[in-house]
Every structure is written in C-alpha cells, then in structure tokens.
N, C-alpha and C positions, 0 to 999 in steps of 0.2 A: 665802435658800432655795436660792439658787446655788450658793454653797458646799456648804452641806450637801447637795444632792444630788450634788455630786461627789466628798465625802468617801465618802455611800455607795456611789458606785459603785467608791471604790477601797477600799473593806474588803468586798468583796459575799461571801466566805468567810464572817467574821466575822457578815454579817446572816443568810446561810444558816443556821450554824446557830445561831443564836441564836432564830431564826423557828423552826424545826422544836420546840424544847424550849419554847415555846409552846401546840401542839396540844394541846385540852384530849382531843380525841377524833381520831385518826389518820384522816385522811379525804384522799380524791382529787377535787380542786376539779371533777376532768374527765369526773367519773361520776357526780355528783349536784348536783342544782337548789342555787343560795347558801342559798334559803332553809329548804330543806330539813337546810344542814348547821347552820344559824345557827340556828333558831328555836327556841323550847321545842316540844318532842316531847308533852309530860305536857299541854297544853294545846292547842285548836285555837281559838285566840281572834284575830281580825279585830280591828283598831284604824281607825278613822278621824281623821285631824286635817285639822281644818276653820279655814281663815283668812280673815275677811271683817275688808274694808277697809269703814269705816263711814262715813259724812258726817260730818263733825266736830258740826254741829250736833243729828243725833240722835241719840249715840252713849249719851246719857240715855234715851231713849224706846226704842232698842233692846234697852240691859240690861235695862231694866224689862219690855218684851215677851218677851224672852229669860226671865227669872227667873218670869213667869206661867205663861209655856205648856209650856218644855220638860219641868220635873218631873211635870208630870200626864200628860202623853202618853208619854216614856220611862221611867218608874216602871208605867208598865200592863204586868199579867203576861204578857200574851199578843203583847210584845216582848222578844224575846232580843237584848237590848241594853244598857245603861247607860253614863250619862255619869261617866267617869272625872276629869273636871276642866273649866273655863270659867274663863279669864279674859279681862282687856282687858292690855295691854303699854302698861308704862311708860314703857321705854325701849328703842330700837329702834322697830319701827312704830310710827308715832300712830295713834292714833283706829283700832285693830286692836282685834278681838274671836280669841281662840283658843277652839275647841273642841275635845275628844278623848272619841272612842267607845271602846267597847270592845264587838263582837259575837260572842257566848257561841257557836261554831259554824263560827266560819269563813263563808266566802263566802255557802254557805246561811242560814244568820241573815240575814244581810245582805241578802239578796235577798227574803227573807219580812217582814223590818221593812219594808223600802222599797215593797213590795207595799202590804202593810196602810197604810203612810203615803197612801199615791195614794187610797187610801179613805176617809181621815180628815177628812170637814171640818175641822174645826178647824184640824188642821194645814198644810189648804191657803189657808185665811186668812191663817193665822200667817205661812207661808212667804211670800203677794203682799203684807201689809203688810211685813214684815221687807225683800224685795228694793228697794220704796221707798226704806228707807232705806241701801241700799248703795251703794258705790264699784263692788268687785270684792270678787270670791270665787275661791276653791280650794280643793280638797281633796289630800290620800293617802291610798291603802290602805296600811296599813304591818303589819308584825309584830312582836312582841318578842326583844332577844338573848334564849340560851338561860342567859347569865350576870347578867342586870341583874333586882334586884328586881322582885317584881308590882309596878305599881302601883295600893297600895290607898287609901283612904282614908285622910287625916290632921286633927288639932288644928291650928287654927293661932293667933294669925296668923304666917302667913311667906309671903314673894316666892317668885318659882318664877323660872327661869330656864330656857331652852329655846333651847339649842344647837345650831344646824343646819350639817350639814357637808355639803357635794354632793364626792365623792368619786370619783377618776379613776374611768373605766371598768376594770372586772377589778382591785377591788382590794379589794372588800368581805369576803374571805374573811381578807384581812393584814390588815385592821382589828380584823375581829372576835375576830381571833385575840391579836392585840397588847392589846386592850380586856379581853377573859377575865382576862388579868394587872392590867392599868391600875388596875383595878375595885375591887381589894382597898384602895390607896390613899386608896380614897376613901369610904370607910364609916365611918368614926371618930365622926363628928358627925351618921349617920343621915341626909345630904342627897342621897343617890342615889334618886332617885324612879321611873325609869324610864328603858328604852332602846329604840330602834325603829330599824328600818331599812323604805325603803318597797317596796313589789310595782308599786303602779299611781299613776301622775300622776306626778311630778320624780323619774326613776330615779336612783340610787345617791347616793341622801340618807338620812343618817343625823342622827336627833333623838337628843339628851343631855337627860333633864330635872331639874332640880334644883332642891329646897327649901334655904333658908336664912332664919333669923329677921330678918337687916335684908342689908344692901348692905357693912354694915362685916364684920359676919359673916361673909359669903359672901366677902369681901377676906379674910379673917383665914385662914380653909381652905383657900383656892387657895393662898395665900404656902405653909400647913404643907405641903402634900404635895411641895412641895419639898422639904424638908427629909430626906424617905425615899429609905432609898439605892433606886434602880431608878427612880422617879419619872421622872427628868429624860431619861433612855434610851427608857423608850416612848415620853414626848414628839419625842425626836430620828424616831422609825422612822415615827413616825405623821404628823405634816407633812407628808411628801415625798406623802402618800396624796392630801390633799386638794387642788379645787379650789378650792373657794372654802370660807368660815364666815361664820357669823351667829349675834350673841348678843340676845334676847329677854329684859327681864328682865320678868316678868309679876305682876297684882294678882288673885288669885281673886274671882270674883262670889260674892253669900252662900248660889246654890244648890247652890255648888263641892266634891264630896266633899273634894279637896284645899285645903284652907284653909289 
C-alpha cells in the first residue's frame, strides 16, 4: 500500500484527470451534503442494518424467534417499512445474525414505525426475550448509491456476501465516483445486489452486497472481472481510499426476501 500511495502521489496529474472523466453528474463536493450528491434522488428510502452478536447456544432459539415474529409485525400495513433481507454469517462473524430495513419515507417512516413499535406488545416481548439471548448489538442508518441496483427481492438458493469498507475521512465523494464506473464490471452474472453508504452510527462506511450460487462461484467472477480491461485501475485509485475491509459471507433465513 506504500508503494502504491507513492506511485499515486507521483502521477497526481494523471489521477486528476482521470477522476474528473469519472463524474456521472458535475458537482462541487463543497456546496452540497455527500449524501445528497451520492443517493438516489427518485427515491427517499432509509435502510437500516442491524448486527447482533448472538450466544452461540441460542442462536437456534433466536432464528426461530426471529422467523415467528418479525413477518407478522413488519408485513402489517400500517408500517412503512420492510425487511429487505436476514441472515446469519458463515464466515467472518460467528454466531452473527444480519438484518437490513428498508423505510419507504426516509427519516419519517422511521420515526412513525419506531413510535407504533413502543406500542406493540408483542414486539416488546419479542424484543426482552430476543435481548436474553444476545452478546452485543449495532445498527446504521444508511442510504443507497445513486448507481447500484434496488435491492429487490430474489430466488435462491445462493450465499450473499457483505462487504464493509470504513473509508478515510473526505473521501466518500472518490469512491462513489470511481464505483459509478467499477459497477458495470460487475453485472454479468446478476450478483450486484446492493450498495449503501451510511448517515448515522460507524461514519464513512461503505456496505457492497452480493449474491452468488456457491463460494466457487463467487471465486470464479471475482478471478473474470480481471480479465476486463479497466478493472484492475479502479481497483489501483480505490485502495489508497480505505481504512480498513471486512468480508461477510452470509446464509439467508427462510423468512429472507433474498434467498
């Protein structure tokens, strides 16, 4: 990584304009919110992802709590919400539970579901049995790039994979921007499932999500996008971005619109 950030700092001509030809949409980082230049415009959708660390020994009694309660209380009409996907992780965290919202409204949904929830017996059961069984908990508020497909509902079976970048401070505008291009690379096989970046909880984290039918699979498509000429160059501009990564490979629950 040493090298390479010194090769970039001796071609920074070359990265200028390479970066500018880039911009899907000309914009000045220094007059408008990141998230405002990054997000979908056409949509004002709130995402939550939620990660509890679970006792190893109840991580059976938890899915199973999990797969009873949450489709009857977030399938009711009168929350502007839906669960975009649930699994546990394979590999990477153990005994990890992932969940991801989706609220239809932005902030306000969010703050009307979480209203009605403090009202919901049920759900306040569910919640003091459920915390029993936990380690630790966290969330984000996060939004979607304005370039990465919805994520909607899919057939499966297939693993998902959820890549988490935590990303230098002031740089999430070069990512996003390098990514708009990245993106096209990666659509051949239909495994671009989703992209976030988050508002509230671990700032300048960026989530990649991806379906693939097995582990060899998901080997066999990272290897081809090498093979594309460009490929290898975003990877070069986009490294020097992050500080750290984490790879997630995940097993959908069977209430999982992503299967």
């Amino acid at each position: 990584l040493l090298c390479r950030g010194l090769g970039s700092s001796a071609h920074r001509p070359r990265e200028d304009s390479w970066l500018k030809s880039l911009f899907v949409r000309k914009v000045d980082p220094r007059k408008d919110a990141h998230s405002n230049l990054l997000a979908k415009r056409e949509t004002s959708s709130l995402y939550k992802l939620q990660f509890h660390n679970v006792k190893p020994e109840c991580l059976e009694a938890y899915n199973k709590l999990c797969q009873e309660v949450l489709p009857k209380i977030h399938e009711e009409k009168h929350y502007p919400c839906a669960l975009v996907g649930t699994w546990n992780t394979w590999y990477g965290e153990q005994d990890q539970a992932v969940h991801l919202w989706r609220y239809e409204g932005g902030y306000p949904a969010l703050n009307e579901v979480m209203s009605k929830l403090r009202q919901n017996k049920e759900f306040i059961e569910f919640r003091k049995e459920r915390g029993n069984m936990l380690l630790s908990r966290k969330n984000q508020l996060l939004l979607e790039f304005s370039f990465w497909n919805e994520p909607v509902p899919r057939d499966g079976p297939n693993i998902y994979e959820l890549r988490s970048y935590q990303l230098r401070p002031g740089t999430m505008i070069e990512w996003g921007n390098y990514w708009a291009r990245a993106i096209r690379f990666r659509q051949d096989s239909n495994e671009a499932v989703g992209g976030f970046f988050s508002q509230i909880g671990q700032l300048y984290m960026v989530h990649h999500l991806w379906a693939y039918k097995d582990l060899q699979t998901r080997e066999d498509i990272r290897n081809a996008a090498w093979h594309k000429p460009g490929w290898d160059e975003l990877v070069y501009y986009t490294v020097p971005l992050i500080q750290e990564m984490e790879s997630r490979i995940m097993i959908p629950l069977k209430i999982s619109p992503l299967q």
